[in-house]
N, C-alpha and C positions, 0 to 999 in steps of 0.2 A: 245447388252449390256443391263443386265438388271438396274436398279437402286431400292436401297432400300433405302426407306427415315424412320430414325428410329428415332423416339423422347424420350428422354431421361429427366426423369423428376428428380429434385433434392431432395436430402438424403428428409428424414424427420428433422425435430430441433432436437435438442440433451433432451432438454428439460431444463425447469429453474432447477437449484443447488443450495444449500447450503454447505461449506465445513466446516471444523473444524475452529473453533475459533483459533485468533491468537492474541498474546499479542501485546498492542499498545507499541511502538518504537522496536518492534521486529527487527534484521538487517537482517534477513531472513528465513522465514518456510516456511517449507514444504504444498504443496497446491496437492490434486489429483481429477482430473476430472472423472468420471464415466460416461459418457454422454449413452442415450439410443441411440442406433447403426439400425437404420432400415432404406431402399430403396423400396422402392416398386418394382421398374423396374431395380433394379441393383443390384450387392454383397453390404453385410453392409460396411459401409464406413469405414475407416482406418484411418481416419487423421481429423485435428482439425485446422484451424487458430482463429487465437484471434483478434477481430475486434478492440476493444478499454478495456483499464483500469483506473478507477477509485479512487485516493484515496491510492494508491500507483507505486511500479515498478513490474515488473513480467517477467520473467527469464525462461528460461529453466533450467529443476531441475541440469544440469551440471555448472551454471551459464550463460551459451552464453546467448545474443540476441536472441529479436522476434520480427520480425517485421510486424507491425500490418494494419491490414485493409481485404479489400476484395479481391485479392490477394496477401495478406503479406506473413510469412510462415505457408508452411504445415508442421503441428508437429504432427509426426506417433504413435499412441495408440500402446499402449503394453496392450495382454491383457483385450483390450477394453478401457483402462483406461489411461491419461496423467497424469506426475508429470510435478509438476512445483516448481518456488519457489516465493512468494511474500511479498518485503517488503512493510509495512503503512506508510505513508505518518508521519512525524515527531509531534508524540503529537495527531495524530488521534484517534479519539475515538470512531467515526462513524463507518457504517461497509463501507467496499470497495467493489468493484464489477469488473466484467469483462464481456462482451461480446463475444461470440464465434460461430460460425457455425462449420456443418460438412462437409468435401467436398466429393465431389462424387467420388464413385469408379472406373466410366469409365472416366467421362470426367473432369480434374482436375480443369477445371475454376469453376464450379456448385458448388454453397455453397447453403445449407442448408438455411430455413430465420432464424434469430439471437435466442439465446438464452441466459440468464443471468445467471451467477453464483455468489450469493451474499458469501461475505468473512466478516465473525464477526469481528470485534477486540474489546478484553478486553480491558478495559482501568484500567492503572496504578494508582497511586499516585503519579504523581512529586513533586519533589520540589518546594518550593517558590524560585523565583529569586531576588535579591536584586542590584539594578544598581546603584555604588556609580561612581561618575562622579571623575576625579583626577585631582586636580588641585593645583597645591605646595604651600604649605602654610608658612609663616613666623609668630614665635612664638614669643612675647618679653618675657622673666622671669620675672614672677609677673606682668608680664601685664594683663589687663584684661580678662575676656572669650571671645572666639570666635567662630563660627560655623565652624567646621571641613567639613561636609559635608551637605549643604543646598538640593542642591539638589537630594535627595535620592528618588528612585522610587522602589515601589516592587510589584509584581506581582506572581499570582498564575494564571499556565493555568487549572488548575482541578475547580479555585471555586472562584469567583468575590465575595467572601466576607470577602477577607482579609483585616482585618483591621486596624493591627500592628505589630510592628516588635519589639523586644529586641535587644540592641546594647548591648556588652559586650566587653571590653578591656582587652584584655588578655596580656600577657605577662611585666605587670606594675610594674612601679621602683617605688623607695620609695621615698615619698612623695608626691605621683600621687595623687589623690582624688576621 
């Protein structure tokens, strides 16, 4: 019986990425990997797992699960190339990221070492939020003023230098002031 001992080295990286920009509170876009596909001692690889995500969720472009790590799933290139779908993290404005390897074409434990693929997000312009606390008030007629709502809080996630707010009462009867 003869024996062949044959070693088998893993893919090459896919290589770091940038994809298309995606609008911050996006509920979900479209993401596509192109990753360079090369083995030295094997066929080019076919398949991608996704080690970890960054900054949002990330999805197979049908919606299912992925489940992530160093043998989480293998998700099969078409074409050379993965979609996917990923939503940013709420009010994100930073860009997100994903980590990925390739796995080998013969032996399916063999992953590639890691590669990054950084994800833009545009950032929006939110709204100001204005937090009025409710607490039921008793009015006498002709009584004095009184503080409807003391403590009023407002806040803008886009820009820490909000400085005030206009209160307007809309819907006033007559004699209001």
């Amino acid at each position: 019986i003869q024996v062949a001992v044959v070693s088998n080295q893993a893919p090459n990286a896919g290589g770091n990425l940038t994809v298309n920009a995606i609008a911050e509170d996006a509920t979900s876009a479209a993401l596509t990997l192109t990753p360079a596909l090369t083995d030295a001692d094997s066929a080019a690889p076919t398949r991608v797992r996704i080690l970890s995500v960054e900054g949002g969720t990330l999805t197979q472009s049908d919606g299912s699960s992925i489940t992530l790590g160093d043998a989480g799933t293998a998700l099969t290139l078409t074409s050379g190339a993965l979609n996917l779908r990923f939503t940013p993290e709420a009010n994100r404005t930073s860009a997100g990221s994903l980590r990925y390897v390739l796995v080998d074409s013969v032996q399916s434990d063999l992953n590639s070492a890691a590669s990054v693929v950084t994800v833009p997000i545009t950032s929006g312009n939110d709204a100001p939020v204005a937090i009025i606390p409710t607490t039921a008030l008793t009015f006498t007629e002709n009584g004095p003023a009184m503080q409807v709502a003391p403590a009023v809080s407002l806040s803008d996630i886009d820009s820490t230098l909000l400085s005030g707010a206009v209160v307007r009462i809309t819907n006033a009867q007559a004699g209001d002031a």
